[in-house]
VOPASE-386244 format. One record per residue (C-alpha): residue number from 1; residue in three letters; chain; x, y, z. Coordinates in Angstrom, 3 decimals, decimal comma, padded with zeros to 6 digits. Example, Ala and Ser with C-alpha at 12.3 -4.5 7.8 and 13.67 -1.06 7.14 Angstrom:
# VOPASE-386244
{n 1 | res ALA | chain A | x 012,300 | y -004,500 | z 007,800} .
{n 2 | res SER | chain A | x 013,670 | y -001,060 | z 007,140} .
This chain:
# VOPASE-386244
{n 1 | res UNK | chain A | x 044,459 | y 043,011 | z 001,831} .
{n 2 | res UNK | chain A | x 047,629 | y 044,739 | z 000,630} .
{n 3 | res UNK | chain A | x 047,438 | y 047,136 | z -001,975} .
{n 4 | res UNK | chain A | x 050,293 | y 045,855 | z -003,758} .
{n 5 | res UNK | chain A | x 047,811 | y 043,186 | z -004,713} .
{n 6 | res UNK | chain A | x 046,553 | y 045,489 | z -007,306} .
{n 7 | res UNK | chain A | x 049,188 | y 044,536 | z -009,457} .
{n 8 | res UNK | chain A | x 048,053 | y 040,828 | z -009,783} .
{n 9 | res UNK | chain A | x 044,282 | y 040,546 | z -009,610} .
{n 10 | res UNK | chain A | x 041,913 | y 041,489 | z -012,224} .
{n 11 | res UNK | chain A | x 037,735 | y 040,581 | z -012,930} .
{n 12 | res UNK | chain A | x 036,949 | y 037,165 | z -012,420} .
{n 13 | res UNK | chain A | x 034,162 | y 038,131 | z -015,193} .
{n 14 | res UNK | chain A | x 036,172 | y 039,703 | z -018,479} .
{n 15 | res UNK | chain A | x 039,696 | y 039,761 | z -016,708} .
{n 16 | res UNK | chain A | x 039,379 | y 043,792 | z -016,549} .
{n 17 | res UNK | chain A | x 041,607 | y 046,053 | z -014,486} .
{n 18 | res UNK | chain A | x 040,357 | y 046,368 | z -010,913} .
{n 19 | res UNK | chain A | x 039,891 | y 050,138 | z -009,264} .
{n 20 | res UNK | chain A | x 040,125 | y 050,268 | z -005,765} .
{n 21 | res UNK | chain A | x 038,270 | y 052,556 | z -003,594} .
{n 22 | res UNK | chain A | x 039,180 | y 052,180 | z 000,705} .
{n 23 | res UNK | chain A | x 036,946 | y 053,011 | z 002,909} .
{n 24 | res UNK | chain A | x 039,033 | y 052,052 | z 006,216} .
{n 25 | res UNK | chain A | x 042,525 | y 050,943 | z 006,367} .
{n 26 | res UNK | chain A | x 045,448 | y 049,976 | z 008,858} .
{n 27 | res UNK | chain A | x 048,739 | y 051,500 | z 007,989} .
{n 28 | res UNK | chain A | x 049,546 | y 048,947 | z 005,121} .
{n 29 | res UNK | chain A | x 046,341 | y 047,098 | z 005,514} .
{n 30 | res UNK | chain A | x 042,771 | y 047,629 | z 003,185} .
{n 31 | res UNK | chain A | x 040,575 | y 046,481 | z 005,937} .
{n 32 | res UNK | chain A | x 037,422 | y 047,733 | z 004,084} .
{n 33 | res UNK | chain A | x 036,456 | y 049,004 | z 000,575} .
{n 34 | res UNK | chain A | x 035,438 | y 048,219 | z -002,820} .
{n 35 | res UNK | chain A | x 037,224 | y 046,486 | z -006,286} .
{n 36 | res UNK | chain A | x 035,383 | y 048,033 | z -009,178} .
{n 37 | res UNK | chain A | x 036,218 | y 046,503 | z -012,758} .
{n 38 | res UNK | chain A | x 037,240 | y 049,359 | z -015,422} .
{n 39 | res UNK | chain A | x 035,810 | y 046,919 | z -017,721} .
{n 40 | res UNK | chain A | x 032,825 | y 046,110 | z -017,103} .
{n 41 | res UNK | chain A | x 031,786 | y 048,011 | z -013,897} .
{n 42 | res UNK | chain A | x 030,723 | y 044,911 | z -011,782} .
{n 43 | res UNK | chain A | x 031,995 | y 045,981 | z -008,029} .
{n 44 | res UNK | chain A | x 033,706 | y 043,410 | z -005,481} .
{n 45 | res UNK | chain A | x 033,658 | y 044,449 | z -001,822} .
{n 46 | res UNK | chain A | x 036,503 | y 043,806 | z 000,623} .
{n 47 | res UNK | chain A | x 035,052 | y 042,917 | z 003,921} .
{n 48 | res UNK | chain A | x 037,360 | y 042,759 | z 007,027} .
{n 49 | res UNK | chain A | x 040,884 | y 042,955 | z 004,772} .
{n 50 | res UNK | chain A | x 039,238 | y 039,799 | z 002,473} .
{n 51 | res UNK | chain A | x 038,386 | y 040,872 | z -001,281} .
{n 52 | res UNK | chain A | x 035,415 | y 038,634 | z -002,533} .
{n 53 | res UNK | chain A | x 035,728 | y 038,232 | z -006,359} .
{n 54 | res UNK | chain A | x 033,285 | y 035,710 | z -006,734} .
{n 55 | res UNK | chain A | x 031,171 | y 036,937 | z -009,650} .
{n 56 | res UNK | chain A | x 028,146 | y 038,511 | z -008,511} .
{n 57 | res UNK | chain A | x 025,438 | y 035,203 | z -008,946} .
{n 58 | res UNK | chain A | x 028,089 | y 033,312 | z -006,558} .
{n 59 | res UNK | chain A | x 028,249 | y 035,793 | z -004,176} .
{n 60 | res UNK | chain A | x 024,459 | y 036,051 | z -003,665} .
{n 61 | res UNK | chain A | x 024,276 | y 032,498 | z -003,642} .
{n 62 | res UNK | chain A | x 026,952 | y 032,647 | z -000,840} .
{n 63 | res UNK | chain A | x 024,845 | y 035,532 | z 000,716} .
{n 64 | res UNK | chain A | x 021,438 | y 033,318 | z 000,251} .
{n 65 | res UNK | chain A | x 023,574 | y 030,827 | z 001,916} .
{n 66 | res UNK | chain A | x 024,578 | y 032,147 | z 005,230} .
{n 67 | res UNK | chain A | x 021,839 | y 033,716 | z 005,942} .
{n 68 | res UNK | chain A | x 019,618 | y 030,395 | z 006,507} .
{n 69 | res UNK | chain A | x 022,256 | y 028,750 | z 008,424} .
């Protein structure tokens, strides 16, 4: 993802700013890292440059999900 997405997504939960912590990146690119919500602390990953901001029961649903298929 591009950081300049900052400026445009917030919480999917209380519509909170989003804090972003990188953990790898290329050039331009946030290839791996974490959203965390000034709001209400819930924390989004970003797995190969995609931020997942489904709220957290979706996501372990989605987690559940691949991991029987």
């Amino acid at each position: 993802m591009k950081e300049s997405l900052m400026d445009v997504i917030c919480c999917p939960l209380d519509k909170g700013d989003l804090e972003l912590d990188v953990d790898e990146r290329d050039g331009e690119e946030i290839l791996e890292g974490t959203l965390t919500c000034t709001e209400c602390g819930e924390t989004y990953p970003i797995e190969d440059g995609i931020p997942n901001l489904l709220p957290p029961d979706m996501r372990e649903e989605e987690e559940n999900g691949e991991a029987a298929a």
